[in-house]
KOLVEX-311119 format. One record per residue: residue in three letters; x, y, z of N, C-alpha, C, O in turn. Coordinates in steps of 0.05 Angstrom, whole numbers, plus 5000, padded with zeros to 4 digits. Layout:
N
AlaXYZXYZXYZXYZ/...
END
This chain:
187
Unk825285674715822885774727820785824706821385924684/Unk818385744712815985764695815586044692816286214707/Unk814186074666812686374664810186404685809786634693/Unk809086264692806886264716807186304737805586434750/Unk809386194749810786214770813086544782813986644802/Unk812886604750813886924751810687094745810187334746/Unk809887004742806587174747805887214773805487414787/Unk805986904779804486894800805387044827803987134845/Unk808487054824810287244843809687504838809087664855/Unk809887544821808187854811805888004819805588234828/Unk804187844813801587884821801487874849800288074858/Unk802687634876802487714893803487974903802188124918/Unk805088004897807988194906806188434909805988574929/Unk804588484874804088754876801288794898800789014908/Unk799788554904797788584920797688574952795888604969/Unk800688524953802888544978803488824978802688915000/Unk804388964966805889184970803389414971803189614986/Unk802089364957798989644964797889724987797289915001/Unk797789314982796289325023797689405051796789485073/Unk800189345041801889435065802489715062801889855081/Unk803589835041803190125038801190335053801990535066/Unk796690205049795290255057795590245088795590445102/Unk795789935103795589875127797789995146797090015169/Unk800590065140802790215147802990555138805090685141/Unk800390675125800690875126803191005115804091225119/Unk804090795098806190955084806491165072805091185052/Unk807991345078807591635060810691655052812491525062/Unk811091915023813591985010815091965039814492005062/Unk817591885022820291915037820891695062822991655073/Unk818191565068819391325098821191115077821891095054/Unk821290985104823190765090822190585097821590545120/Unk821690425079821390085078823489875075824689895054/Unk824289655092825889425086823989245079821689235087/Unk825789045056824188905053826688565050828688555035/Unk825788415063828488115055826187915043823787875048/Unk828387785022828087655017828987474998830287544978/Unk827787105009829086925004827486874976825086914974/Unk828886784954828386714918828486404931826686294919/Unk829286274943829585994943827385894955826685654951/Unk825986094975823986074990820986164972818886154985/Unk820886244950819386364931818986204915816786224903/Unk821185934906821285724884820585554903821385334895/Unk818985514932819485214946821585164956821284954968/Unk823785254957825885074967826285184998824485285011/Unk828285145005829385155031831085465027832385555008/Unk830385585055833385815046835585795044837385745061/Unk835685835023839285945023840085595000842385514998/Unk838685524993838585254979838985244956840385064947/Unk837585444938836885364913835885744902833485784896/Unk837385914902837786244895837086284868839086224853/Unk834986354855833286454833833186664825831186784833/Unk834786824807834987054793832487094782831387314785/Unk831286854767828687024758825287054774823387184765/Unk825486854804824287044820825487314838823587414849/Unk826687384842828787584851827687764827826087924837/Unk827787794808827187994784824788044778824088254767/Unk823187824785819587774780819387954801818788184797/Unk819687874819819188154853819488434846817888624849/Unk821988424835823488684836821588824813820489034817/Unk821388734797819988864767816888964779815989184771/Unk815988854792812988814808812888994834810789114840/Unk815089024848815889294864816789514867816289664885/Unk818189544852819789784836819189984830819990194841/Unk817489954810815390194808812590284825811290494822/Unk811990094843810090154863811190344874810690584873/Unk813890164892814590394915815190684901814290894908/Unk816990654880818191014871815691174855815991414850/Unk813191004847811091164844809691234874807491334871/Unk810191224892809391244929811391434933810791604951/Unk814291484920816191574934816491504960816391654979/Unk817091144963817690994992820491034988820791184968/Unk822590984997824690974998825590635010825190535032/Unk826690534994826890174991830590205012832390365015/Unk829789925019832889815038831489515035829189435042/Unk833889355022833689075014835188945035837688995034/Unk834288775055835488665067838188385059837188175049/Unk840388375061842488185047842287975064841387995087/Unk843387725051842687535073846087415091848487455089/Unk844787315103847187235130850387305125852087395139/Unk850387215096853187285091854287455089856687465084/Unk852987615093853487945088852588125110852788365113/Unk851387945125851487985155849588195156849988405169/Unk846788135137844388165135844588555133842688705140/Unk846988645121847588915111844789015083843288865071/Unk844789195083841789325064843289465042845489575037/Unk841489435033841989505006839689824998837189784998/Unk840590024994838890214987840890424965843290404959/Unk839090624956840190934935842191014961841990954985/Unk843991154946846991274965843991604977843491724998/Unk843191604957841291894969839091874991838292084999/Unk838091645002836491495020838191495050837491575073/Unk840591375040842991325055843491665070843291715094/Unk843791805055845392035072843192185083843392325104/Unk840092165064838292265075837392185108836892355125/Unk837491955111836991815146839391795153839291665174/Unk842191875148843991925163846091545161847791495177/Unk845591425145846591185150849691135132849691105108/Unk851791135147854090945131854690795113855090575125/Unk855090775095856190615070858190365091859590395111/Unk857890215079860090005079860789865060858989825045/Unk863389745051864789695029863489455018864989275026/Unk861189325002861589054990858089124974856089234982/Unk858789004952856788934928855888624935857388434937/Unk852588614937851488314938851488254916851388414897/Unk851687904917850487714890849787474901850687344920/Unk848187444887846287144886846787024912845087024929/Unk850086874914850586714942851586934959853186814974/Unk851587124965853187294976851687504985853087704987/Unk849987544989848287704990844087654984841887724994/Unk844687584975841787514954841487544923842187704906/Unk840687414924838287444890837387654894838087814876/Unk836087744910833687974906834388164914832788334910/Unk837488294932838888454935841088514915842188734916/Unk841688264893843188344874842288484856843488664845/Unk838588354849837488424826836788794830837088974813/Unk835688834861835489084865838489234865838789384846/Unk839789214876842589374866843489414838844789624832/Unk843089254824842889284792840589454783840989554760/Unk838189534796837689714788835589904792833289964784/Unk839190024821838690324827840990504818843390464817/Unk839890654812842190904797844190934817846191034807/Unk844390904838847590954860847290834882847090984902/Unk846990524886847090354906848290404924850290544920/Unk847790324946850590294970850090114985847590144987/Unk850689875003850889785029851289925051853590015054/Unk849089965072849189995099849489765122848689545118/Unk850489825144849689595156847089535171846589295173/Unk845189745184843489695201841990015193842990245191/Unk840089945192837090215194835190175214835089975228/Unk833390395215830890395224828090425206826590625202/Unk827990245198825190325178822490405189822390435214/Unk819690465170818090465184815990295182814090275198/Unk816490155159815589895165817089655147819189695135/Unk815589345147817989135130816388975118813989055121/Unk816588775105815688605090817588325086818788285065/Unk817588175106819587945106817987705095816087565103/Unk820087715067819387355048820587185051822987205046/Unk819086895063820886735071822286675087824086515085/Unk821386845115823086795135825886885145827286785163/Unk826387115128829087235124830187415155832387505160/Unk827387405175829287575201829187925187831387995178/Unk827588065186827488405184827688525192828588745186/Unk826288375227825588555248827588685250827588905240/Unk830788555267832388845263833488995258835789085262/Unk831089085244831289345219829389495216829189635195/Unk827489495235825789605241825189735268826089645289/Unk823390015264824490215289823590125313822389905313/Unk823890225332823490005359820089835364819889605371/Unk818289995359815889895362814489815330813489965313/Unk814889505331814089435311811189235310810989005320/Unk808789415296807089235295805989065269805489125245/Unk805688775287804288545252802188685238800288725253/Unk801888765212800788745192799688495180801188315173/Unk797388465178795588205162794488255134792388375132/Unk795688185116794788335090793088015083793487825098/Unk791287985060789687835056790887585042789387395035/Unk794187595038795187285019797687275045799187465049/Unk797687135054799587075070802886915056804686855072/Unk802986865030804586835015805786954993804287054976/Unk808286964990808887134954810986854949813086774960/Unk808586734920809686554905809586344928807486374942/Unk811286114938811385924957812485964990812985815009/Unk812286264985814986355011812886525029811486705020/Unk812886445054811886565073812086795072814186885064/Unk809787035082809487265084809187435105806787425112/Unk810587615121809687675145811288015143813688035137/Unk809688225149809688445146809088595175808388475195/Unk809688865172809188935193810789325195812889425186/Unk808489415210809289735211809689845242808889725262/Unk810990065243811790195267809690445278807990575267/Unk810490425302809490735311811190805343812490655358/Unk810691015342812491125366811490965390809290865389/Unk813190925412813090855441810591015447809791225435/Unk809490895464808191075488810191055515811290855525/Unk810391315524811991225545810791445571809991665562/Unk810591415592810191535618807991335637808091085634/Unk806291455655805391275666801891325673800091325656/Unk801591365703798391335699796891695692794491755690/Unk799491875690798692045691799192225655798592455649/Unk800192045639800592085615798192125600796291995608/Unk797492305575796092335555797692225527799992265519/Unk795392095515797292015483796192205473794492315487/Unk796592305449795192445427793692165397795091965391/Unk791792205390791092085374793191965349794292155338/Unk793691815343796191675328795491575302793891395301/Unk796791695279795391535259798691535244799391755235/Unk799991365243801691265224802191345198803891215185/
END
């Protein structure tokens, strides 16, 4: 992998992660998922061609955004792992979610779920969350992992590095009928 090509993932990433932060109203403590494909980041196909050093270009470029936000991160794993998350064991017990037994890598999980598990101070695998909002690279499937009403986010680069970008934040149901009041909603 080129040095430009780890910039260039960088630079999107971090101009990815502000905007969505801003447009999802993210505040300390929500949780964000985020998947994604490294093979889909280099051009390739998913699940084709798994890149440690875009996986690491991301991670280095997100890392410190979110825990300077105090977001709370869940890495989505891919198919093989039966799309299980990756977050801090303290995230985990904070939203109430189960550990399950297995460490990702590269084919087994992801690139970019390995590189983040390497480095959080007390990893764990869950199987399934509710976030409050996501950021899916590449086509990775987020949605379910996100809380029931999920709306698209349009940030201004619709790509990070070669890999499709498509984001998106939550808000509560409206639910009753013609006789219901909402209260003003701001995310």
């Amino acid at each position: 992998m080129s040095h430009s090509a780890e910039k260039q993932i960088a630079n999107d990433a971090e101009i990815a992660i502000h905007e969505l932060i801003e447009a999802a109203h993210l505040t300390e403590g929500q949780l964000l998922v985020i998947g994604c494909s490294s093979s889909e980041m280099m051009g390739e196909r998913i699940g084709n061609n798994s890149s440690m050093e875009a996986a690491l270009a991301l991670r280095d470029a997100l890392l410190p955004i979110l825990r300077n936000h105090g977001i709370c991160l869940a890495v989505q794993c891919c198919e093989h792992l039966n799309r299980a998350l990756i977050m801090e064991r303290a995230t985990a017990e904070k939203y109430g979610y189960e550990p399950v037994w297995v460490k990702p890598r590269p084919k087994a999980g992801g690139s970019f779920a390995t590189a983040v598990w390497e480095s959080m101070a007390d990893p764990v695998a869950v199987e399934s969350i509710k976030a409050h909002a996501g950021m899916d690279i590449g086509g990775t499937l987020i949605g379910m992992h996100l809380r029931h009403v999920a709306v698209p986010v349009r940030l201004s680069l619709s790509k990070i590095g070669e890999a499709s970008l498509i984001c998106a934040r939550t808000r509560p149901a409206y639910i009753g009928g013609p006789r219901a009041e909402y209260q003003t909603y701001e995310p």
